[in-house]
VEXDREN-2710 file (C-alpha; in Angstrom, 1 decimal):
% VEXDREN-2710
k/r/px/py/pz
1/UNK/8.1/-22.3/-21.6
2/UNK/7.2/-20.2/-18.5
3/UNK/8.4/-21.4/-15.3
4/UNK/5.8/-21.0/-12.4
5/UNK/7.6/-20.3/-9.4
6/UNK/5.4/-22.8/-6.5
7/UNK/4.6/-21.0/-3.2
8/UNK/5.2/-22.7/-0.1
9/UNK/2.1/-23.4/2.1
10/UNK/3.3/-20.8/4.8
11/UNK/3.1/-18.3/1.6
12/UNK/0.1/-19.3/0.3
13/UNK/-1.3/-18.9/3.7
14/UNK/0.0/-15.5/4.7
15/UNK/-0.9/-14.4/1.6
16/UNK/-4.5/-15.3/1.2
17/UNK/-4.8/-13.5/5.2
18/UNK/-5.1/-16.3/7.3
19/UNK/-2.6/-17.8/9.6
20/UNK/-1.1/-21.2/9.1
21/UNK/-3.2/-24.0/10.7
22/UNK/-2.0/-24.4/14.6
23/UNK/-0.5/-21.1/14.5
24/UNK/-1.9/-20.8/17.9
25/UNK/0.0/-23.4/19.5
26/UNK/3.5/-22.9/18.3
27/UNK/2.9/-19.2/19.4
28/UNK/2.2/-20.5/22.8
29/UNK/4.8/-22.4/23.0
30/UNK/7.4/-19.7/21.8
31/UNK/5.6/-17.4/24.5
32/UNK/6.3/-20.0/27.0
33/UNK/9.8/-20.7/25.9
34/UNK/10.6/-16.6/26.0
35/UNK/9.1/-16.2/29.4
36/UNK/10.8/-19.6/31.1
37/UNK/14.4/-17.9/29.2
38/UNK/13.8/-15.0/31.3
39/UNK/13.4/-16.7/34.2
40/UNK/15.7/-19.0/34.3
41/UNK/18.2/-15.7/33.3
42/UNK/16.6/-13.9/36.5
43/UNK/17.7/-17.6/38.7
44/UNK/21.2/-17.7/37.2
45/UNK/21.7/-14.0/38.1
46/UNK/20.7/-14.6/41.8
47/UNK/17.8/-12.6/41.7
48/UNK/15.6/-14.8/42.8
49/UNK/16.0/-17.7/44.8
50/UNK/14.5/-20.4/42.6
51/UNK/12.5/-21.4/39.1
52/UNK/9.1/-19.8/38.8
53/UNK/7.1/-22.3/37.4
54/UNK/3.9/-20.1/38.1
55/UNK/5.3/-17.0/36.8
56/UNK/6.2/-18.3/33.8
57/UNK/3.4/-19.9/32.9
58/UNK/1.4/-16.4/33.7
59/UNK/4.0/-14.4/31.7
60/UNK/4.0/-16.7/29.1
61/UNK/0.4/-16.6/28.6
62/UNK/0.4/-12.9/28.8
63/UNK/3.2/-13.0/26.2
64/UNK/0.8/-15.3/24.1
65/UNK/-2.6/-13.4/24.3
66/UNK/0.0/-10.2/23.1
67/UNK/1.5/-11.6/20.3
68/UNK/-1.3/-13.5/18.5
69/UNK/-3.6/-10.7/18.8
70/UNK/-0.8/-8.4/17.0
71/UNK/0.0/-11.5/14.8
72/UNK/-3.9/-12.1/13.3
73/UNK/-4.0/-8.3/13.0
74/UNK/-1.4/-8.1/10.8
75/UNK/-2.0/-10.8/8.9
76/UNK/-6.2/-11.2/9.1
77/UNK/-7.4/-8.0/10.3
78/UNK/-8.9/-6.4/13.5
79/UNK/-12.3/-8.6/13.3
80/UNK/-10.3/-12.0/13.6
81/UNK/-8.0/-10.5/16.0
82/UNK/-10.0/-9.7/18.0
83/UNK/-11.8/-13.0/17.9
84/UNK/-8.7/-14.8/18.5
85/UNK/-8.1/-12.6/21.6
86/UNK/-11.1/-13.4/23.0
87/UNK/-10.5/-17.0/22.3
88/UNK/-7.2/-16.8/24.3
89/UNK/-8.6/-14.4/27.2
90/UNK/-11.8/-17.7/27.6
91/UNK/-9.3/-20.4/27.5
92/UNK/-6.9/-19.1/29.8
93/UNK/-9.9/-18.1/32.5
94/UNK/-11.1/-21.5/31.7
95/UNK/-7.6/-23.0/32.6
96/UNK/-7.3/-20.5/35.8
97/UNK/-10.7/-22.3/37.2
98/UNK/-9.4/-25.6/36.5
99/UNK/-6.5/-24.8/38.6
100/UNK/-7.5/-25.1/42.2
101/UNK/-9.2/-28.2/41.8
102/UNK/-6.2/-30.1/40.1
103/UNK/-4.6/-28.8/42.6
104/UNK/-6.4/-30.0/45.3
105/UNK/-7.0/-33.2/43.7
106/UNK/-2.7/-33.3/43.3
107/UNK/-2.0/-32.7/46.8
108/UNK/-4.8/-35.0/48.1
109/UNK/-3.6/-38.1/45.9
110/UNK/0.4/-37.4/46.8
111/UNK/-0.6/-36.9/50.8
112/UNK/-3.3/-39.0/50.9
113/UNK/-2.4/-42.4/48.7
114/UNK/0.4/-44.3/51.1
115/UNK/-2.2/-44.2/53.8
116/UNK/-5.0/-45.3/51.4
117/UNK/-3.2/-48.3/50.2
118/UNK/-2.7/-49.7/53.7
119/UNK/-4.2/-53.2/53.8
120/UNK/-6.2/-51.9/56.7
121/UNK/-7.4/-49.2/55.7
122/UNK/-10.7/-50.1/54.5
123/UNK/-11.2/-52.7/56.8
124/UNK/-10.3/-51.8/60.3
125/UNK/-11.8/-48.7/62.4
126/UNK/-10.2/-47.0/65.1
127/UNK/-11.0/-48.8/68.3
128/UNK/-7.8/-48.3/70.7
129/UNK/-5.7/-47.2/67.8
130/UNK/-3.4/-44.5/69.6
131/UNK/-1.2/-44.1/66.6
132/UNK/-0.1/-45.4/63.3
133/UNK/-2.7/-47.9/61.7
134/UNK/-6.2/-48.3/62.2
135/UNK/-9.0/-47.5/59.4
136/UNK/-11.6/-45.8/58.4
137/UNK/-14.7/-48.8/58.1
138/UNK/-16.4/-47.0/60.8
139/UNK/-16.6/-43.6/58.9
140/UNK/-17.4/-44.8/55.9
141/UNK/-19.8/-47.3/57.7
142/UNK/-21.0/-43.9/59.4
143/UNK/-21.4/-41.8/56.5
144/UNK/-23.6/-44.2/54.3
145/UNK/-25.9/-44.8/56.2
146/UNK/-26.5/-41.0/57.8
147/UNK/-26.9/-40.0/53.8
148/UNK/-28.9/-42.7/52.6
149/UNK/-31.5/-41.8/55.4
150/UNK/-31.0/-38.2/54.7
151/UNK/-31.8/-39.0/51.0
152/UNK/-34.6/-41.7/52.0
153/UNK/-35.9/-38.7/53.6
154/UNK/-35.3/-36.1/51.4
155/UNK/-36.5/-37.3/47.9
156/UNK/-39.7/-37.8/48.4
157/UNK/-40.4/-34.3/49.7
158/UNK/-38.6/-32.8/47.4
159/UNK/-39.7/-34.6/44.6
160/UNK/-43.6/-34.1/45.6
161/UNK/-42.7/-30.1/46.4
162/UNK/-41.5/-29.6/43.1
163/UNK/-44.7/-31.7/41.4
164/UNK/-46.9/-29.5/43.4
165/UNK/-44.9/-25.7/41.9
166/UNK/-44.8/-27.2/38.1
167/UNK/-48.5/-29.0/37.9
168/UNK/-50.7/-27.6/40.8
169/UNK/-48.7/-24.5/42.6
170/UNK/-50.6/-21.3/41.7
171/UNK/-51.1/-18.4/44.2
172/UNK/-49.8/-17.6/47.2
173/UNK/-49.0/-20.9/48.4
174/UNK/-46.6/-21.5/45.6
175/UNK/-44.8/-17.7/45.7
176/UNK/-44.4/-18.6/49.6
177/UNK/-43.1/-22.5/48.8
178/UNK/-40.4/-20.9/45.8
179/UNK/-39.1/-17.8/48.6
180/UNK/-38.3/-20.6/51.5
181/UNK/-37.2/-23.0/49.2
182/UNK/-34.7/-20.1/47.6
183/UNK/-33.4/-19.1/51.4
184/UNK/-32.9/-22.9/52.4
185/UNK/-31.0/-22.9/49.5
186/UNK/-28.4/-20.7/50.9
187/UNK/-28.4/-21.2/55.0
188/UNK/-24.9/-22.0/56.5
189/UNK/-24.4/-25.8/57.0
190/UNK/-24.2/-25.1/60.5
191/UNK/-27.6/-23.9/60.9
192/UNK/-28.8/-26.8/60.1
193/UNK/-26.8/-29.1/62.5
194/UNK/-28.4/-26.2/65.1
195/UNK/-32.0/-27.2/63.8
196/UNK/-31.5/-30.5/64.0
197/UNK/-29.7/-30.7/67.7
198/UNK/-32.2/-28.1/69.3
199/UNK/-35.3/-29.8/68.0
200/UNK/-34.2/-33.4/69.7
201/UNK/-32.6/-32.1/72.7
202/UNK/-36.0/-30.4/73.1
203/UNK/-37.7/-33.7/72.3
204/UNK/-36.0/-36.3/74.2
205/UNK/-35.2/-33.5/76.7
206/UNK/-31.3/-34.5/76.5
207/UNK/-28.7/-31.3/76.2
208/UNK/-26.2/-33.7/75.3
209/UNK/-27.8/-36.1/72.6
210/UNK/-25.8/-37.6/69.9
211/UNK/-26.8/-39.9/67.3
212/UNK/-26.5/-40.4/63.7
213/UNK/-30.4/-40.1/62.9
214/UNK/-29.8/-36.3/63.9
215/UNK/-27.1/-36.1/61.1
216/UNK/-29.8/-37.3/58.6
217/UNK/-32.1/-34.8/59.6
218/UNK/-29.8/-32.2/59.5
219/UNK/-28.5/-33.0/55.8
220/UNK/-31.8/-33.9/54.8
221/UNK/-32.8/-29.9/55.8
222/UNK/-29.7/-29.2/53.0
223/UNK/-30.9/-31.7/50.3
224/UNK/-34.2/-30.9/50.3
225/UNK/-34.0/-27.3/48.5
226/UNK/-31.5/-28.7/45.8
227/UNK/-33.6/-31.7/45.2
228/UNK/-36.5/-29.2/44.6
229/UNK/-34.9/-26.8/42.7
230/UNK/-33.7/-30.1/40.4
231/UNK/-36.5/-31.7/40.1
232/UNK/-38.7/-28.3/39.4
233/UNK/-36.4/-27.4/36.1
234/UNK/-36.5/-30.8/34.8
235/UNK/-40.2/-30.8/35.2
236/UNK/-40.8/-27.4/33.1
237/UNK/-38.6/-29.0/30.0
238/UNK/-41.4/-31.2/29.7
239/UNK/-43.4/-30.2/26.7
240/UNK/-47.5/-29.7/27.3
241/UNK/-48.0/-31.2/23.8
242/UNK/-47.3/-34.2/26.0
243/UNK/-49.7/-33.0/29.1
244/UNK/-52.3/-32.0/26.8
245/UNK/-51.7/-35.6/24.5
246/UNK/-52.9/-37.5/28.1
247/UNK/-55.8/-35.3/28.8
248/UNK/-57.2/-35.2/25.1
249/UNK/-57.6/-39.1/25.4
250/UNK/-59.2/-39.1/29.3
251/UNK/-56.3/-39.3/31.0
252/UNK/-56.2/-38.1/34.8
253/UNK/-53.9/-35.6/35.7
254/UNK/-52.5/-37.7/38.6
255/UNK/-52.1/-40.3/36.3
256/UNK/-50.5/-38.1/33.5
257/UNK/-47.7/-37.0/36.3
258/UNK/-47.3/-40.5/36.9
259/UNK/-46.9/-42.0/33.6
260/UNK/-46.2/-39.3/31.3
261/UNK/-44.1/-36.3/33.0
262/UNK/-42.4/-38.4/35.5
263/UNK/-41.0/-40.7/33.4
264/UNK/-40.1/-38.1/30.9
265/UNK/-38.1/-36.2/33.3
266/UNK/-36.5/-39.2/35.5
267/UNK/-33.5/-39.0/34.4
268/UNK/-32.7/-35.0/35.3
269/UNK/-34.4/-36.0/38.1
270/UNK/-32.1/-38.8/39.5
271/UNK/-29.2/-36.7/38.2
272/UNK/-30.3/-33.6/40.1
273/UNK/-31.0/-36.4/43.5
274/UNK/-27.2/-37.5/42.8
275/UNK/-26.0/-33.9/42.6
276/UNK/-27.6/-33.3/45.9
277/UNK/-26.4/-36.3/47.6
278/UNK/-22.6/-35.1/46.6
279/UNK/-23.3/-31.8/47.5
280/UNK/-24.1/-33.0/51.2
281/UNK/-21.9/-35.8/52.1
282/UNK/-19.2/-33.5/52.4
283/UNK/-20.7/-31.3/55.6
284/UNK/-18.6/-31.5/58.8
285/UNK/-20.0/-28.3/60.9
286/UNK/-23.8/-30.4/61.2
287/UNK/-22.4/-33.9/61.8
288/UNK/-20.2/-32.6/64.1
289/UNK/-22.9/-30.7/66.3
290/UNK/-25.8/-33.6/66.2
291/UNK/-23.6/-36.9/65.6
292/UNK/-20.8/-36.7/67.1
293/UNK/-17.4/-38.9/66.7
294/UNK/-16.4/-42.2/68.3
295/UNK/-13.4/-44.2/67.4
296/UNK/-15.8/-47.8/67.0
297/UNK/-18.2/-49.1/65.0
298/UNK/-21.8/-47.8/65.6
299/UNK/-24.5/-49.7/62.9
300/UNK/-27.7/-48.0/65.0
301/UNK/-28.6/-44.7/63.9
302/UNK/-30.7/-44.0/67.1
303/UNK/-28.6/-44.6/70.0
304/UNK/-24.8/-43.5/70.4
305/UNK/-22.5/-41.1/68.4
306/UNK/-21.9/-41.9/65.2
307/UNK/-18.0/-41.2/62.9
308/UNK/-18.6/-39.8/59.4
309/UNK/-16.0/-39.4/57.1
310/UNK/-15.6/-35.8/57.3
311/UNK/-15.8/-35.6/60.8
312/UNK/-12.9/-38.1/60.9
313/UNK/-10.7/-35.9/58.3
314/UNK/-11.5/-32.9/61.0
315/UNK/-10.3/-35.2/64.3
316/UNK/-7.5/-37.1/62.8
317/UNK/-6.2/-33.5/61.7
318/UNK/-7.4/-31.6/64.8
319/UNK/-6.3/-34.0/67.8
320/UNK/-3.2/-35.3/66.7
321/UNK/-1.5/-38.0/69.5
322/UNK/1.8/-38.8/70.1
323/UNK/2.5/-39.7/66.6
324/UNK/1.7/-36.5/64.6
325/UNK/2.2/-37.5/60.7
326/UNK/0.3/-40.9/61.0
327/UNK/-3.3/-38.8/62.0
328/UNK/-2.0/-36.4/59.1
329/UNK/-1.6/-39.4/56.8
330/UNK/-5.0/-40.9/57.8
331/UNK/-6.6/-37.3/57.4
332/UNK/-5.4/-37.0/54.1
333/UNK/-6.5/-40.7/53.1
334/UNK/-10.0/-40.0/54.2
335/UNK/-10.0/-36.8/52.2
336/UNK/-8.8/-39.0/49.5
337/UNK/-11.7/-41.6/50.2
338/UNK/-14.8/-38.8/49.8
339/UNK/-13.6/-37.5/46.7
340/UNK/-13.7/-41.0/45.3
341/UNK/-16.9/-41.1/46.7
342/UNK/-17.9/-38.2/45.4
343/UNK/-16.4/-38.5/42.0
344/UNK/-18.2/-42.4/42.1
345/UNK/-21.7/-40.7/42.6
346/UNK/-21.3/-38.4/39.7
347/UNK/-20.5/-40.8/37.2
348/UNK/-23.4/-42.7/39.0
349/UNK/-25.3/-40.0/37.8
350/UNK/-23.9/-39.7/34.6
351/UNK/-24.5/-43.1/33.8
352/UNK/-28.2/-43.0/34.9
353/UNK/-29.4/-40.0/32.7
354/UNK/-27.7/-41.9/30.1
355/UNK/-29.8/-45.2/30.8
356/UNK/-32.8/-43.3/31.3
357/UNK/-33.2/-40.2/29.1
358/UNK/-35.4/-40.6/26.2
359/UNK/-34.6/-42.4/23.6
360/UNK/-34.9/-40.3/20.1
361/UNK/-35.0/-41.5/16.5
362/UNK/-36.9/-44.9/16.9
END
């Protein structure tokens, strides 16, 4: 009888030019494990002063992006190599982006969450709070209702705007409507608050007005181009089999927008309207020039200042009393609050082009 020697699956493998399944990730991990030795060898020497987490994660993913690309080469050639390479180079810029914003999230959460937990917090503002406690009802009561005017205000034109480029726009009018829609897209925040403070000081002939209505006009000026922009994309992925469908069988083209392209489209279009909204809730420079800050509660949008919630991260930080670390705390807690606004409105959105995106395969 002849005995058969059995390879093992790392032979078999090697063998047949391919590298063993999750090759990848043990070779990271050995990169990582070579560069954290050296580190901790440089710390022990008294080189340095302390452990470089950073640096060894860079080194080690340096050390990884080396060795698997000589690794596939040997073993599967310069076309897979390279591939893998590549692979390595995306992931790790992919992982770099990621970065800051874990970051920021990180540091936000560990500053930010004692405050946040208060019992108060939520339900308290900051009328003749000097120091530790208080809330932030006001702000958030503030910043609600500035950007649901702003959007109140906002949609409609924009929405319209782009249903007059995609179904109607031709010409000059059109070329003119895409160029100022493209610079509003990019003007400072600031420029806006500007707008909207000089055109109601002019108005009510007040250098010194302050109200929250001002604030809407001034992020409605922001949302406006971003809603178009939106809304005019989703409207072009509408096929003109579907146009062409209506007006074959007498259909208006009013009527057509209305029943056929709109409701095709809705649910880019809301996304796009809770992009914007996120995008804008945010801006401190505008709200700071037209509405102002105050300390109380303010529930009319035409008389008095009005608190926002960024303006409050800017004030808590900015003019810091007696006790210091409690306006710290309750700037970093508000920071804390608009991202989980923020991150609310854009699962919000999520969840609506889920609900109302067309429904395939019936």
């Amino acid at each position: 009888m002849t005995s058969v020697t059995e390879a093992t699956p790392l032979t078999n493998s090697l063998t047949a030019g391919k590298l063993p399944r999750r090759s990848a990730l043990w070779v990271l991990l050995a990169s990582w494990a070579v560069s954290a030795a050296f580190f901790a060898m440089l710390y022990l020497s008294g080189t340095v002063d302390g452990f470089n987490l950073v640096g060894t994660a860079v080194l080690g993913t340096v050390l990884y992006c080396v060795a698997i690309y000589v690794l596939s080469r040997l073993v599967e050639g310069s076309r897979k190599a390279m591939d893998r390479l590549m692979t390595a180079l995306v992931t790790t810029a992919f992982v770099i982006a990621l970065l800051p914003l874990i970051s920021i999230i990180y540091t936000t959460v560990v500053n930010g969450l004692p405050a946040f937990l208060t019992p108060t917090f939520f339900t308290s503002s900051q009328r003749n709070v000097v120091g530790a406690g208080g809330g932030v009802l006001h702000a958030i009561t503030g910043t609600l209702m500035v950007t649901g005017v702003a959007t109140l205000i906002s949609v409609p034109i924009g929405l319209l705007a782009s249903i007059y480029l995609v179904e109607y726009g031709r010409g000059r009018l059109a070329r003119a409507i895409t160029f100022f829609v493209d610079v509003m897209t990019g003007i400072p925040s600031i420029v806006a608050g500007l707008f909207a403070f000089a055109l109601f000081a002019l108005l009510f002939n007040d250098p010194g007005i302050r109200f929250g209505f001002g604030g809407s006009i001034a992020l409605s000026v922001l949302m406006i181009p971003v809603v178009v922009r939106s809304s005019e994309e989703m409207l072009k992925l509408v096929p003109n089999e579907l146009r062409e469908a209506a007006f074959a069988l007498g259909v208006p083209k009013w009527l057509t927008i209305l029943k056929v392209v709109l409701p095709t489209s809705i649910a880019g279009i809301v996304t796009g309207v809770m992009l914007s909204i996120a995008r804008v809730i945010g801006e401190t420079a505008p709200l700071l020039i037209i509405a102002g800050f105050t300390s109380s509660m303010n529930y009319d949008l035409f008389s008095e200042r009005m608190m926002t919630l960024p303006v409050f991260v800017y004030t808590q930080y900015a003019n810091q009393g007696a006790d210091a670390q409690a306006y710290v705390d309750r700037a970093w807690a508000g920071a804390l609050t608009l991202i989980v606004i923020v991150m609310l409105l854009n699962g919000l959105a999520r969840l609506i082009a889920y609900w109302f995106s067309p429904k395939l395969g019936r």
